[in-house]
N, C-alpha and C positions, 0 to 999 in steps of 0.2 A: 606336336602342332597345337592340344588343345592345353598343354601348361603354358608355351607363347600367346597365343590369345588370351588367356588368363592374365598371363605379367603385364601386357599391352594396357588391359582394363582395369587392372589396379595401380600400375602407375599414372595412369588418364586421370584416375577419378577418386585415387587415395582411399580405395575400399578399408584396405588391410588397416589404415591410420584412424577410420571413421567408426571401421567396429573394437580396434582395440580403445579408444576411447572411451565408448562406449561400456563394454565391460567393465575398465577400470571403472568408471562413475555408479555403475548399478556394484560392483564388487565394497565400495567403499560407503555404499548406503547400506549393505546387510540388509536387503529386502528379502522377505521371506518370499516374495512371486515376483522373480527376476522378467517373466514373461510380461507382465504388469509395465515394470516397474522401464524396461527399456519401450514397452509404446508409448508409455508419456513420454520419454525422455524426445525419442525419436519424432512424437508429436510436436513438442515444444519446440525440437530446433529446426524442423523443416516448415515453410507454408500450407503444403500440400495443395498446392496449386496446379499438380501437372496433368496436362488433358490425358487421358488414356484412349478418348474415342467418343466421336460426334455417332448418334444414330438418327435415322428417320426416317418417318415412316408419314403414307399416305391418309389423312380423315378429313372425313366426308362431315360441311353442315346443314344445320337444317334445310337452306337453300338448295342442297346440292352440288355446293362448292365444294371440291377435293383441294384443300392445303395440305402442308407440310408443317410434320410437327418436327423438332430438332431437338433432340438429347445430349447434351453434354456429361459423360461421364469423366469425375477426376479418379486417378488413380486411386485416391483413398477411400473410393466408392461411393462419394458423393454424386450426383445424380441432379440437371435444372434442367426446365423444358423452356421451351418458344414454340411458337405457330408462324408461320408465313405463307402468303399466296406466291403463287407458281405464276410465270411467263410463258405462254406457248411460243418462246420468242426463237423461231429458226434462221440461223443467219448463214454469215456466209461459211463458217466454219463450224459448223453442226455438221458435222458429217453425218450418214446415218438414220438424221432425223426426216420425217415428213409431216404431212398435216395430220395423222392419225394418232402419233408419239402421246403416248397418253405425258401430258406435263411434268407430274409428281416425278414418274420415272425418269424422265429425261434429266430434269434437275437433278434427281439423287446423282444419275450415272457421270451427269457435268462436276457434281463439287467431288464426289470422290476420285474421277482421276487427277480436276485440274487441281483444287484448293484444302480441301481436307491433310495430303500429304506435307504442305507446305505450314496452313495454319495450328496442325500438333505440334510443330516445334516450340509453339510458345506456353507459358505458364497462363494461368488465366487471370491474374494481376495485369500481366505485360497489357494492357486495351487499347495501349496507342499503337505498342507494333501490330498488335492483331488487328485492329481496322486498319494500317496501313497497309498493312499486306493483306489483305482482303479487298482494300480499292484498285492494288497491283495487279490482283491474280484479273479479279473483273474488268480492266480495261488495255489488257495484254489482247494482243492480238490473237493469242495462241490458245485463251481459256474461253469458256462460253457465259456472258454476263447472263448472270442469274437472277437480275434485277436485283431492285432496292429493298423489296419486302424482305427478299431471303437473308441478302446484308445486314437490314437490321434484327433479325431475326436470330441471326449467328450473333451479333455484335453483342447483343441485349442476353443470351443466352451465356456469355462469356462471363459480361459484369457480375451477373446473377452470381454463377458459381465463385468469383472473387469475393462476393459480399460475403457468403456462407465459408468460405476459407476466412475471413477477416473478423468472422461474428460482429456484425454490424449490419443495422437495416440496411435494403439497396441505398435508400434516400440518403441514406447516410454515407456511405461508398460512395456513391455519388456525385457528393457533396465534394468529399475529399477531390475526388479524381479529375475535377475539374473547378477547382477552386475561386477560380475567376467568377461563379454563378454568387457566392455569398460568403466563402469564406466562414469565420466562426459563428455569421450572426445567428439570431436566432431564425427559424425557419417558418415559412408561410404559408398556409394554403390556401390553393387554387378556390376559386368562386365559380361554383357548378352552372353551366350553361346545360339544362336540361330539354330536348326536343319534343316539347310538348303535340301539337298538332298540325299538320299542314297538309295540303293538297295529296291525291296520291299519283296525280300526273302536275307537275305545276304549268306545264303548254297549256294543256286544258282547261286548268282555273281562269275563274272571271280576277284576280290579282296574282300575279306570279310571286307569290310569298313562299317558299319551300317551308320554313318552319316556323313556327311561336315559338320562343326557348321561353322555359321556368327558368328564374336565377333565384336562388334564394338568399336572402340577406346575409351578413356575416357581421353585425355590430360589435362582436368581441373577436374577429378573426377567426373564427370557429364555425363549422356547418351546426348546425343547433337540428340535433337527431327528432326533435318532435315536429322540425317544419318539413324535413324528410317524410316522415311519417305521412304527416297531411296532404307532401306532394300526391304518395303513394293514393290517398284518398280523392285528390282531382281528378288522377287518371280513371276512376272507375269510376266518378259522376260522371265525368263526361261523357263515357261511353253508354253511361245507362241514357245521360239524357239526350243524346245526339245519335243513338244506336250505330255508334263507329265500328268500324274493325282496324285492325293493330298494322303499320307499316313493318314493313322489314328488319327498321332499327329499333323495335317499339315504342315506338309514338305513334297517335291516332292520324288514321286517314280523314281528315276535313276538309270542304272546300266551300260551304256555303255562307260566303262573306265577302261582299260587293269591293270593299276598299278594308284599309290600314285601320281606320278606327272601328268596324263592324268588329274586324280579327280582335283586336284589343278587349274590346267590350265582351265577346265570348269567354276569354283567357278571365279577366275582370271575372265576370259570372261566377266562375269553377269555383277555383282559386277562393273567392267570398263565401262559395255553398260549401266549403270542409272546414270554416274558420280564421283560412289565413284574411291576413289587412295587407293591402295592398301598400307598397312602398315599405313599411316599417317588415315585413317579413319575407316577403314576395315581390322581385322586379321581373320585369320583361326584356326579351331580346326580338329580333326580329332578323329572319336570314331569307335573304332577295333571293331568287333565280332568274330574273329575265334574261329574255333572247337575244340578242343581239340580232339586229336583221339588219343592218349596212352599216359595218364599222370604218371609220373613215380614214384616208393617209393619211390626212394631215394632224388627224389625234395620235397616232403611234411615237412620236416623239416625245418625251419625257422631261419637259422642262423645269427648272428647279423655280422654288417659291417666288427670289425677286424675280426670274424672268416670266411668270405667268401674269397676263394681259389679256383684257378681255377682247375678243377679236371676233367680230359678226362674220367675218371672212372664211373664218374657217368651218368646214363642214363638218355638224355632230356629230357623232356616234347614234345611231338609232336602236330603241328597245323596247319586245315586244311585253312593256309592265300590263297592258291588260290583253290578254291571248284573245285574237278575233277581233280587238277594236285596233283604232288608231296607233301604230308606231307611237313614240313619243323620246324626247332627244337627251341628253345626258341630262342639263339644264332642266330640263321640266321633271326630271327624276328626282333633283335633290328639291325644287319648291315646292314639289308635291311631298315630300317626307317633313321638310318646313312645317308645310302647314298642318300636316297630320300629325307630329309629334310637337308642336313647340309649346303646347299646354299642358303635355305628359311626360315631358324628359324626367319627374322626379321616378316617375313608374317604368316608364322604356331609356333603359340605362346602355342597350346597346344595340347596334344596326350591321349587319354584313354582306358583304358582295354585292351592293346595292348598285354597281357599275362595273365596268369589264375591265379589264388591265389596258386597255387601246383607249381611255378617255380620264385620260389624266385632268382634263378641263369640269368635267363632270366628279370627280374625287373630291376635287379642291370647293368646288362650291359646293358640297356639303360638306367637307371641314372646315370651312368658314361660317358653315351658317351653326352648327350642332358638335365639331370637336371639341368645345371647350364644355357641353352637357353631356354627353355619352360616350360608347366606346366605337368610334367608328372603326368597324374591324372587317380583313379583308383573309379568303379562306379560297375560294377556288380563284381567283386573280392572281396568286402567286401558285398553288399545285399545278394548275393548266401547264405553267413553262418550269414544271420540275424545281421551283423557288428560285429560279436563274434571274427573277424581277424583283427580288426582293432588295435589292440594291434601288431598284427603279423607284419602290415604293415607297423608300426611305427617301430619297432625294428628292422626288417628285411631291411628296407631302400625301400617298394617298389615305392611307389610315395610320391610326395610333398602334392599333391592336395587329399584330399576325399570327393569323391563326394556323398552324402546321400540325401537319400530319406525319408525324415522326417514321411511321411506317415507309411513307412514299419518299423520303429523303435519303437513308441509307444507312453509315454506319453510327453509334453515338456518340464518336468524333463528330461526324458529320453535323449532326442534328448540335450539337453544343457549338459551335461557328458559328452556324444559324444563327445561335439565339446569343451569345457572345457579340454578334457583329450589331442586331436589332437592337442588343440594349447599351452599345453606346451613344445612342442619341438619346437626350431627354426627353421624356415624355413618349417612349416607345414601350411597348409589353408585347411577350410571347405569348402565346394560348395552345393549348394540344388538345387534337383531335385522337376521340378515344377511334378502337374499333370492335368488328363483332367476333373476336377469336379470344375465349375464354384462356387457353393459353398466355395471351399477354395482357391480363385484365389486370395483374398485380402490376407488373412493369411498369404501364402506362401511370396508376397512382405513383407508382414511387418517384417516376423520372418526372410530372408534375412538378412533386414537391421538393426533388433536390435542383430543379433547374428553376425554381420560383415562376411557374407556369400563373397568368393573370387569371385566366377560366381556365376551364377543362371543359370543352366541347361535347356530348356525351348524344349517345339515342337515348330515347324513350323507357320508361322504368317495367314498360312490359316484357324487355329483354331481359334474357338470363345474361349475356357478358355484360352489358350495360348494369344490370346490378351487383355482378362481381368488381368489378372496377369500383362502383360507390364504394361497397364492403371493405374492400381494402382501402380506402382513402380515410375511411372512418376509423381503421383499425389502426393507421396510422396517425391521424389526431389522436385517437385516445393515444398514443404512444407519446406524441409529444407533449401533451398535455402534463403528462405522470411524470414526464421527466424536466418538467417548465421550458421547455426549449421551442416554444408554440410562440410566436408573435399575436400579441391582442389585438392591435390594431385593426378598425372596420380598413376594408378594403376602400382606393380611392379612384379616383377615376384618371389616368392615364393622360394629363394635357403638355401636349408639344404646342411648335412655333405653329401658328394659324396663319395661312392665305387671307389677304385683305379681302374682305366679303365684298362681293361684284354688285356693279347697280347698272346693270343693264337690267332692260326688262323682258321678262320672259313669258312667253305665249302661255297661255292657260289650256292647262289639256282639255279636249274638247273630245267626250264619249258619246257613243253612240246610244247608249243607255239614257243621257242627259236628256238629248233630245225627245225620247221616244214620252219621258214623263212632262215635257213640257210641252210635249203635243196633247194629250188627256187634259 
């Protein structure tokens, strides 16, 4: 019986044809260390791409968050990690599970029965069947979705080990593997949006500004390691001369600044007290959170360029831009950013989330008044509906820039559609948002620069992931640099088709703060 199973698997797989080959070739080199001399051989003609086995295990971060790290081992003992957050997501066919199920555990116990058995059959090259069937196993009825994190997590963890099969950077792998992103050109890097300072509740600020971004210049296409440096140098004035403490994602906690230009003029400040010159080294970004407090029916429709009209009829979008004053309406959001940046656009190069995905009316009249000066870019208006409006945002005119979180989308098929479908239209750019899992600090730089990322969204440099993520972005310019495969060009600013600028007139926001000084 066990010499039949034997013939069975050598005529399958032509074992007896593959080792006598084999000898013949190392017999007819006369190598003195035949043992040598058949791993090359056997090196050379196979990939070694075949998975042997995913591990994972539960870690704990600073926050107290328990993710999942994911282990891909190849057969030939090579070894790539990932991180991913967990779903406490119990549905209808969690058997088993209840509200106590510690996460981690449940996910291991979901991918090992449903998906693990199914995605070892493939080699770690194959990345379209593997995220194909990885989007299968997740939305079968019969497996348990393990969310997006884990997806791309598995996904990014696959590449990885293909890249190290292929000896080639990921960025490079990358590139290949989805060729549509750039083909041979030469390759570009991202332009750092850094999270400098901002509220450490934005409801509660007197301006619902979530962040100041640093950008720093790139006049030869290149991050220039001594404005890094000086960044590094703002963050610790500031903190001596505002006595901040560090947000989450490291950047500092500030909230003491009435309006847009107060924030400006602080950032301004730093930024001048370590050397840097504002505009030639140093630009700004500016990232909105306001509330929305009555979003309206009749903005939820998505109308394209020639059909938007100005129409008194319709009811705004209301947003709470100063927490505890006056609402104020989509309209009076973007004449207020008007008039706050239209003497600064050489310094404030970019604006996001500054309206909700429900006011499409509000989008367009400030990319009529400022998309042709900056980058109007939009970041949680497309995450909120899982990127499903990103069609909307495209048609509807709302920004130039989209900014994704590769994590929150799924597999990197997935995330490459995304940015595949945004940059058919001219005058459209991608941006990615980093995150705080040292695990995928490399990933993130590499998928930047093989997917021709606009910024790179980032926390605050008081983080340890946020500065491994720089480290690798740096490590990979000097790469390209050495090998001249770096495009020089200063980075430009991203102009599509513009909405005709509206001449209605719009009420002037009116504070409570105004009055109280025009009563003294």
């Amino acid at each position: 019986m066990e010499l039949l199973s034997w013939k069975r698997y050598d005529d399958k797989y032509k074992l007896s044809q593959i080792l006598t080959e084999a000898a013949r070739s190392c017999v007819d080199a006369h190598t003195a260390r035949p043992e040598e001399y058949l791993a090359a051989y056997f090196t050379e003609k196979c990939s070694g791409d075949e998975i042997r086995g995913i591990v994972t295990r539960a870690v704990y971060l600073p926050s107290g968050t328990v993710v999942l790290r994911l282990t891909l081992q190849l057969l030939n003992g090579m070894e790539t990690e990932s991180a991913a957050f967990v779903q406490p997501s119990h549905g209808e066919y969690d058997a088993g599970a209840d509200e106590t199920t510690d996460p981690t555990t449940y996910t291991t116990e979901a991918l090992q029965k449903s998906y693990f058995p199914r995605l070892l059959q493939f080699g770690a090259r194959d990345q379209k069947g593997f995220d194909t069937t990885l989007r299968q196993i997740s939305s079968s009825a019969e497996a348990v979705d393990v969310g997006v994190s884990v997806m791309y997590g598995l996904s990014t963890v696959v590449a990885s080990a293909a890249a190290r099969c292929s000896s080639i950077p990921l960025f490079m792998y990358l590139r290949q593997l989805f060729p549509s992103l750039g083909g041979d050109e030469a390759f570009t890097m991202p332009q750092l949006c850094i999270s400098f300072f901002g509220p450490g509740n934005p409801s509660t600020a007197r301006l619902a500004l979530k962040d100041v971004l640093l950008i720093p210049a790139m006049p030869e296409g290149c991050i220039p390691n001594e404005i890094i440096q000086k960044i590094f140098a703002a963050f610790h004035h500031f903190c001596r001369a505002h006595n901040t403490m560090m947000r989450s994602d490291g950047s500092l906690a500030y909230d003491d600044f009435e309006n847009v230009t107060d924030a400006l003029g602080l950032a301004e400040e730093a930024v001048r007290a370590v050397g840097l010159t504002p505009v030639k080294d140093i630009c700004i970004g500016l990232r909105f959170a306001a509330a929305v407090t009555s979003p309206s029916l009749a903005a939820t429709a998505v109308p394209s360029a020639a059909a938007w009209k100005e129409s008194k009829d319709t009811t705004e979008v209301m947003y709470a831009l100063f927490p505890g004053d006056a609402d104020v309406s989509g309209a009076q959001v973007s004449e207020y950013l008007r008039e706050q940046l239209q003497n600064c656009t050489d310094f404030v190069v970019y604006v996001e989330d500054t309206h909700c995905d429900r006011d499409t009316f509000g989008l367009q009249r400030l990319q009529a008044h400022l998309g042709d000066l900056l980058h109007v870019s939009g970041r949680d208006i497309y995450a909120r509906s899982q990127y499903k409006k990103v069609e909307h945002g495209i048609r509807g005119l709302w920004t130039s820039n989209f900014v994704l979180d590769p994590g929150a989308i799924g597999t990197l098929s997935d995330v490459h559609e995304i940015v595949r479908r945004v940059k058919e239209f001219e005058g459209r750019c991608v941006s990615f948002v980093t995150q705080e899992l040292v695990g995928n600090a490399a990933t993130m730089a590499h998928l930047s620069v093989a997917m021709e990322a606009r910024f790179l969204c980032m926390g605050g440099l008081l983080s340890t992931p946020q500065c491994e993520v720089l480290s690798h972005l740096i490590s990979i310019q000097s790469e390209l640099l050495h090998s001249r495969a770096l495009s020089r060009e200063a980075p430009k600013i991203a102009r599509m088709e513009l909405p005709k600028p509206p001449t209605d007139v719009v009420p002037e926001i009116k504070r409570r703060m105004d009055k109280k000084k025009r009563k003294k």
